[in-house]
C-alpha positions in Angstrom: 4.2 20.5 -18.0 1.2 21.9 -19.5 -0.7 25.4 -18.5 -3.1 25.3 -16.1 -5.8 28.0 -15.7 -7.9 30.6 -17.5 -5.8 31.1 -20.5 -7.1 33.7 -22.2 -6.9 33.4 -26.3 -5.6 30.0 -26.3 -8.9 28.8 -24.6 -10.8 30.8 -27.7 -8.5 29.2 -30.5 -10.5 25.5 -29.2 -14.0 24.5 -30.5 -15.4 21.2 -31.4 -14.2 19.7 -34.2 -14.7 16.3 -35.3 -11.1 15.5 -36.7 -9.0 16.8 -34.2 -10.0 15.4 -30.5 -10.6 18.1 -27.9 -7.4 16.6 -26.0 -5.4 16.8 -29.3 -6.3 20.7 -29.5 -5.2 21.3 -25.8 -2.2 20.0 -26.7 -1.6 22.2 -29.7 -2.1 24.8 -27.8 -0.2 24.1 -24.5 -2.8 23.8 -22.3 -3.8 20.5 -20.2 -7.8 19.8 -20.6 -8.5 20.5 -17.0 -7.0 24.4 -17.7 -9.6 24.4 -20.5 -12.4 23.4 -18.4 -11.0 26.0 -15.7 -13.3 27.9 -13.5 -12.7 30.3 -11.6 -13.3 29.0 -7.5 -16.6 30.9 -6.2 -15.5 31.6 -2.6 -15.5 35.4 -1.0 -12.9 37.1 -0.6 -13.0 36.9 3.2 -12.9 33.2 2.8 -9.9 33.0 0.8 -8.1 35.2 3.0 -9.1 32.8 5.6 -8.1 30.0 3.8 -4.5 31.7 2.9 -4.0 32.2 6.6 -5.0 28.7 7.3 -2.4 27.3 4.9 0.3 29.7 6.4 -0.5 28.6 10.1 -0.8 25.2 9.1 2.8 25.0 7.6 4.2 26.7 11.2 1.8 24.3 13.3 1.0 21.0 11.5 -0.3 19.5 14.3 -2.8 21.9 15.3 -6.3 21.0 14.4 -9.5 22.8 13.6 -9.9 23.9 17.1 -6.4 25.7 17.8 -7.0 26.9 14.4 -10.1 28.6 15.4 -8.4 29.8 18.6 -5.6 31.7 16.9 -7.5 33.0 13.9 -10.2 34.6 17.0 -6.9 35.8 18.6 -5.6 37.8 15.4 -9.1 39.3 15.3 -10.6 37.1 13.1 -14.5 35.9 14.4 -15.0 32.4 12.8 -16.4 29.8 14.1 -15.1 26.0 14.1 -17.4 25.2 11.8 -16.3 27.2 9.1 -12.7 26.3 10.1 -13.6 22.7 9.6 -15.2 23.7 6.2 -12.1 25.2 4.8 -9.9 23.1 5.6 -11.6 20.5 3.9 -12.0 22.9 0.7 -8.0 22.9 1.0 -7.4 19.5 1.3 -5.6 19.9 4.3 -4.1 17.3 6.6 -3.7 17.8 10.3 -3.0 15.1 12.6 -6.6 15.6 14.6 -9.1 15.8 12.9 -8.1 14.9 9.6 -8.9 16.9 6.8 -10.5 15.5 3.9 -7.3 15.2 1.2 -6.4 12.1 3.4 -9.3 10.3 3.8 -9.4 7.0 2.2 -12.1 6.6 -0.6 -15.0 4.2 0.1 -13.5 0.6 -0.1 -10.3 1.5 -1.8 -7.4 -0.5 -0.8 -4.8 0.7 1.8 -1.6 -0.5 2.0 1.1 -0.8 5.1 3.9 1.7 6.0 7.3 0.0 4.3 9.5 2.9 5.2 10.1 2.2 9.1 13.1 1.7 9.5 14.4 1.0 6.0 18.1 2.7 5.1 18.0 4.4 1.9 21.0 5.1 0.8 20.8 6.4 -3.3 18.1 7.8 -5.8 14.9 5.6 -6.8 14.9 3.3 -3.9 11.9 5.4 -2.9 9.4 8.3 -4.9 7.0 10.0 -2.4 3.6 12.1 -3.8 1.6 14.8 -1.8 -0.8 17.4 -2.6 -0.7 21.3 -1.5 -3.1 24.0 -1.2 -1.7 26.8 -3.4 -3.5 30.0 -2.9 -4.0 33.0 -5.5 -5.1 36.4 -5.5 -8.3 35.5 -7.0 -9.1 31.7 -6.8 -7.4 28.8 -5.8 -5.6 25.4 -7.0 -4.1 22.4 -5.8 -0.5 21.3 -6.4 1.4 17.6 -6.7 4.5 16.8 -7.2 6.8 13.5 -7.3 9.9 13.7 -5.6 12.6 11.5 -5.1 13.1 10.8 -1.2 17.0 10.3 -1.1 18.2 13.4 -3.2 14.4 15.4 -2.7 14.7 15.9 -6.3 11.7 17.0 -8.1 10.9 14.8 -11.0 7.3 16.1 -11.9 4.6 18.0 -11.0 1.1 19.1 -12.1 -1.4 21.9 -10.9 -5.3 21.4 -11.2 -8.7 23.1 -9.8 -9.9 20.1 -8.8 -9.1 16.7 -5.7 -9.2 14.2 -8.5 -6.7 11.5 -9.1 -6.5 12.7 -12.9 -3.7 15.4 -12.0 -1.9 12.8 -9.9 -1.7 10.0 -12.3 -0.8 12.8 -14.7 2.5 13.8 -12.0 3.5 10.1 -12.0 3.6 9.5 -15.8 5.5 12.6 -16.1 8.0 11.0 -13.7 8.9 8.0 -15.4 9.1 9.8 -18.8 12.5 10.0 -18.0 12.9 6.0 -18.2 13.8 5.7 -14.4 11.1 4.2 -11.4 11.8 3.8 -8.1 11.0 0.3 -6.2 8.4 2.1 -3.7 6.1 4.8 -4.2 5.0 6.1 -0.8 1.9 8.5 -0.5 -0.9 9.7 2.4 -4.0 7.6 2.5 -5.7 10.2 1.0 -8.5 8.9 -1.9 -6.2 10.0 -4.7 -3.7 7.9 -4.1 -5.8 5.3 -3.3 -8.2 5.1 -6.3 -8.1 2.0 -8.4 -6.2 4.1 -11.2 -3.9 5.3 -9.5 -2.3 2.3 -7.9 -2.9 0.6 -11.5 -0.6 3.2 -12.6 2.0 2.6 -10.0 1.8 -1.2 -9.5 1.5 -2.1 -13.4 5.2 -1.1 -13.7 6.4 -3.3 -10.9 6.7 -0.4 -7.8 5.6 -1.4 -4.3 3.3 1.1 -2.6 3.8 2.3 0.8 1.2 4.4 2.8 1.9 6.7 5.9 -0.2 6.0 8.9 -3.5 7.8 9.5 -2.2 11.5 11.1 1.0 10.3 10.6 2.1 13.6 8.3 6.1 13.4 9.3 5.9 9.6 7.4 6.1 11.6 4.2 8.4 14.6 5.6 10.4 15.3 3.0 7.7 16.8 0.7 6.3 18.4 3.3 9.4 20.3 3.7 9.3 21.0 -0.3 5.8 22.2 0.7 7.2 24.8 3.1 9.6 25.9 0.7 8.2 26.2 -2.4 4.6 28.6 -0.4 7.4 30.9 1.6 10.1 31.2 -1.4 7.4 31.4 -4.1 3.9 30.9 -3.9 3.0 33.2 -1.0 5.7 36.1 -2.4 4.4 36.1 -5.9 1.0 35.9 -4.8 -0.5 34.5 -8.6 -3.0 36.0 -10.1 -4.5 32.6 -12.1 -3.0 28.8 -13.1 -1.3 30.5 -15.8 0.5 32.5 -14.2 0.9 30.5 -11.7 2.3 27.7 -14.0 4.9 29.5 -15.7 6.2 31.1 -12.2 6.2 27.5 -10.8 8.2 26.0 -13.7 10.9 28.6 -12.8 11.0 27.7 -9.0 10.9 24.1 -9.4 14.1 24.3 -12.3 15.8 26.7 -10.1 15.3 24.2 -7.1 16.4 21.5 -8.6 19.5 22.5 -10.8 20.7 25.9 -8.5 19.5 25.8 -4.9 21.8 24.6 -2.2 20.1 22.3 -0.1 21.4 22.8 3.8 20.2 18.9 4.1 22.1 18.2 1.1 25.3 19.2 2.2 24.6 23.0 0.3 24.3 20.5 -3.0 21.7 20.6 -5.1 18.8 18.0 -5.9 19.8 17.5 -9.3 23.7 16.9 -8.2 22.7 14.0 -6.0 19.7 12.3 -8.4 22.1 12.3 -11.2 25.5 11.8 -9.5 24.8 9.7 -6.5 28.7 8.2 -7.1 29.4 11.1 -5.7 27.6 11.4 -2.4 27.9 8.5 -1.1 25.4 6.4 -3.2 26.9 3.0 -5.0 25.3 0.7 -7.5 24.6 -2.5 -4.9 22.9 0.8 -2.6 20.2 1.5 -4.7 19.2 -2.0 -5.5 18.9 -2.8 -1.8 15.6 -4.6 -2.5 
């Protein structure tokens, strides 16, 4: 994983320079290009403390839309208007079953593709990799989160931070993922116009993988990573309360390890991710399993 953010001296230590390529000199100094070109979001303060609480209430009630939202945020005390609900949540990239924020909205003639999960048994690790984006608010800005995830064990295998909804920061996650020389046979994602840009699903469908889709509103098709979503906001994100996407970075690098390799998972059987993705033998997992295709 690279840094992500305002870094500080590293950022100065970077200036053009025609033999080394301004992607090259990133590197060098372990930071991803979009941290370089990192600016700081321009929303008030009251609107990022709206848009923390929306995130919060939207993780305890997915299903409520802009105008329950509104409701509750009038009932705590807080006078906004739908409109301005409807706003935010599109700034967040949040999906709710009705209406649909914009993070899952199809881009303009990009290709959907059909549901393959009903009903399908899987039973060990790569059969299926899911993809989402998060919201992740800090005390001064805010970023978006994605992560790869391995359905059957819900181990983590990559994620990336960025400032911006492009499909960059996703294709970046899903590289990441098969650095480790495994793939799954189906990639499942939300409709949502990262996932559906042309280089994304080159990047998924070039190495043989099948691509799955939830339904429009249907947020529980990809449950599992919602539930990392949940976890990773009330163990981390919301309690350390970053200050930037460094900061940020570096704290989320120790969640996800810790997550992986020490957490007990209740769903699990109090194992962890890593214990399943790496010994499936010993969960219940066999060879002819996770070749079911």
């Amino acid at each position: 994983m690279q840094a992500v953010g305002p870094v500080g001296l590293r950022r100065d230590l970077i200036e053009p320079w025609p033999k080394l390529s301004l992607q090259r000199q990133c590197e060098l100094v372990g930071i991803s290009r979009s941290g370089f070109y990192y600016e700081p979001v321009s929303e008030s303060p009251k609107n990022l403390a709206l848009m923390r609480r929306l995130d919060e209430l939207h993780l305890e009630y997915p299903v409520y839309g802009s105008r329950r939202l509104t409701v509750q945020l009038q009932r705590e005390g807080q006078w906004v208007n739908r409109k301005r609900v409807i706003r935010l949540l599109e700034l967040m990239g949040v999906e709710v079953i009705y209406p649909k924020g914009n993070l899952s909205q199809p881009g303009e003639g990009h290709r959907i593709y059909p549901y393959l999960l009903e009903g399908l048994d899987i039973s060990g690790p790569d059969q299926v990799w899911c993809s989402d984006i998060t919201y992740v608010p800090m005390a001064y800005g805010f970023m978006y989160l994605v992560a790869v995830m391995d359905w059957w064990s819900r181990y983590v295998l990559a994620w990336e931070l960025s400032n911006s909804l492009d499909s960059e920061f996703c294709i970046r996650a899903w590289t990441a993922a098969l650095s480790s020389g495994r793939q799954p046979l189906i990639s499942n994602t939300d409709q949502g116009s990262q996932f559906t840009s042309e280089a994304y699903l080159e990047a998924v469908e070039s190495v043989g993988v099948d691509v799955s889709m939830d339904g429009r509103g249907r947020w529980m098709d990809n449950r599992f990573i919602e539930r990392l979503w949940r976890s990773v906001k009330q163990e981390d994100i919301y309690v350390q309360d970053y200050a930037d996407g460094l900061t940020a970075q570096r704290g989320l690098a120790r969640w996800f390890s810790h997550y992986n390799t020490a957490r007990p998972h209740q769903g699990l059987g109090y194992a962890t991710p890593a214990e399943w993705y790496h010994s499936p033998e010993s969960y219940g997992a066999t060879p002819a399993a996770w070749r079911w295709k």
